[in-house]
GUVOMAR-231541 format. One line per 5 residues: number of its first residue (from 1); for each residue y, x, z of C-alpha. Coordinates in nm, 3 decimals, always signed. Layout:
N
NUM	Y/X/Z | ...
END
This chain:
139
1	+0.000/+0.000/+0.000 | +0.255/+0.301/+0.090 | +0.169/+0.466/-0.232 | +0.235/+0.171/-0.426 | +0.551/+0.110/-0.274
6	+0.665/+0.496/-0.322 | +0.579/+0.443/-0.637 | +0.771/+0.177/-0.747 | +1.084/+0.286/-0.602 | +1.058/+0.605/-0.786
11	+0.985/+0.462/-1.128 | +1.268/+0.211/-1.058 | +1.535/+0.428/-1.218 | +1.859/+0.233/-1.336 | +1.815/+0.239/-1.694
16	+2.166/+0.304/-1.913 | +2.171/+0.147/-2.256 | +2.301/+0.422/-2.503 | +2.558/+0.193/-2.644 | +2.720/+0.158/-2.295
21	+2.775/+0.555/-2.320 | +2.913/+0.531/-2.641 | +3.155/+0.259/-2.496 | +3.266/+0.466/-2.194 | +3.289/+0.806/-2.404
26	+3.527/+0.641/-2.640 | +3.745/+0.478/-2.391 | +3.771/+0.760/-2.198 | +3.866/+0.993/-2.496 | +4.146/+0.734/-2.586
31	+4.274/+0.694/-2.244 | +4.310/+1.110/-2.234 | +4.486/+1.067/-2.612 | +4.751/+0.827/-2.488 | +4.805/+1.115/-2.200
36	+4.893/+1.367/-2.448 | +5.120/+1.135/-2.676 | +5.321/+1.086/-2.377 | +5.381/+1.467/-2.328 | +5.489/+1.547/-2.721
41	+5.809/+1.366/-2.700 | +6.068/+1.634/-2.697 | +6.381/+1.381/-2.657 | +6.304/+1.153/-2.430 | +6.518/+1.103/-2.105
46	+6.259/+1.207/-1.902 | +6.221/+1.545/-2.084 | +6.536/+1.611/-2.122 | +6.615/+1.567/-1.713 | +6.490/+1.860/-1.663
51	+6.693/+2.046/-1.947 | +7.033/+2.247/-1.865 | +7.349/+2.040/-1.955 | +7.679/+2.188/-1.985 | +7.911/+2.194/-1.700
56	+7.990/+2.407/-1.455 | +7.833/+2.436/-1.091 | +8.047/+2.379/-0.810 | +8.090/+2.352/-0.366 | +8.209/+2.221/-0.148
61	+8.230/+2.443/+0.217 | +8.396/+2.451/+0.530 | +8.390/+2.822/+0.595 | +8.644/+3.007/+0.692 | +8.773/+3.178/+0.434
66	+8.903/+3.526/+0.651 | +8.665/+3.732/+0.652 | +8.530/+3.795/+0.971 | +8.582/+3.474/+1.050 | +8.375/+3.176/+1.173
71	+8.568/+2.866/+1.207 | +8.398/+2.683/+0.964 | +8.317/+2.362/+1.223 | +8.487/+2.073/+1.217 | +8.561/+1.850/+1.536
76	+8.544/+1.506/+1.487 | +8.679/+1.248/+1.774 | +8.556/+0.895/+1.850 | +8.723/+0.656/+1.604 | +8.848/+1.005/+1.340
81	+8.748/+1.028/+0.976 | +8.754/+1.341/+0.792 | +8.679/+1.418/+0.431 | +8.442/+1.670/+0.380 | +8.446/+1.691/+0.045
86	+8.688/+1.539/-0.245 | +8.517/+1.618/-0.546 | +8.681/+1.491/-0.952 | +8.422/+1.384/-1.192 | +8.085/+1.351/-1.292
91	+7.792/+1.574/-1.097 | +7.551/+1.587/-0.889 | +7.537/+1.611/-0.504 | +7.214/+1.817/-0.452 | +7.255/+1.962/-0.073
96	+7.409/+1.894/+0.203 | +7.413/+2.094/+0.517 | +7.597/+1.983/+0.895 | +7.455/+2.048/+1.211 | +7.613/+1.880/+1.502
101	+7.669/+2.064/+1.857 | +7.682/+1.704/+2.101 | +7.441/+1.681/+2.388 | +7.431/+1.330/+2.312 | +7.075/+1.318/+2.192
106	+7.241/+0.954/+2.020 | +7.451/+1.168/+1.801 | +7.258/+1.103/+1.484 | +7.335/+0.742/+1.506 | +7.696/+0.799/+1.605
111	+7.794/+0.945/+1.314 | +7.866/+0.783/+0.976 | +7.837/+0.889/+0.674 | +8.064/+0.731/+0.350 | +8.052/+0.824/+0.008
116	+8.260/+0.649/-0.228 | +8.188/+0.696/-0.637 | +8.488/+0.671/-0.926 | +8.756/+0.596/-0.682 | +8.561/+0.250/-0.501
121	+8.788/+0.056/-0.178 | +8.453/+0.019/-0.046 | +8.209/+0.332/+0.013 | +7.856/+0.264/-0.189 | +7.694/+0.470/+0.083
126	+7.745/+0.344/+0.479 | +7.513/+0.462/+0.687 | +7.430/+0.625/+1.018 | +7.397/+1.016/+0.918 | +7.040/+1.049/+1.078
131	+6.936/+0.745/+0.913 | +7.062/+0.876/+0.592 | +6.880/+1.223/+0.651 | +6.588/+1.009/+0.797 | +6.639/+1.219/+1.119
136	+6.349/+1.034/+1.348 | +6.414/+1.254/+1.671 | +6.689/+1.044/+1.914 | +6.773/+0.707/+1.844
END
């Protein structure tokens, strides 16, 4: 009885039809085909993000500019707004640095951060600057 169990679960062997093969082979070999179409196109927006433009890099810095210097903090009282940075037309704001010296470990949220775009009344960006920087240490 054992044996004849044994061997019917060894001759029991999922069978795969050939033309099921064929089927999967081809799909697969179109799916990769539609991959490389998508990486030929040499002017497409999505190519071409990654391609210098011209322009001109600038920054933006509050450091001191004497030499041996190092006043390059800014103090910023309950209720004061400061511009850090008034930059003319079109770029792109890739880094910002602060660090902030309170012992309030609520500092993060104290903070706000505006940024206005092509002269705006109303800033596009209002938020809390560790929210913005996704700070998730305080409150």
């Amino acid at each position: 009885m054992k044996n004849s169990v044994k061997q019917n679960l060894t001759q029991s062997k999922i069978a795969i039809k050939p033309w099921l093969l064929i089927l999967l082979g081809t799909l697969f070999f179109l799916s990769t085909l539609n991959c490389a179409y998508a990486q030929t196109g040499n002017n497409s927006l999505l190519n071409n993000l990654t391609k210098p433009s011209n322009g001109r890099s600038m920054r933006s810095s509050s450091v001191d500019s004497k030499f041996d210097g190092n006043g390059d903090s800014k103090e910023i009282l309950p209720g004061q707004t400061i511009v850090i940075a008034d930059l003319e037309g079109p770029g792109i704001i890739k880094h910002i640095w602060n660090t902030s010296a309170s012992l309030n470990p609520f500092s993060a949220r104290a903070l706000v951060i505006r940024i206005y775009w092509d002269d705006s009344e109303k800033p596009s960006v209002e938020v809390p600057l560790g929210d913005f920087f996704g700070v998730g240490h305080g409150a």
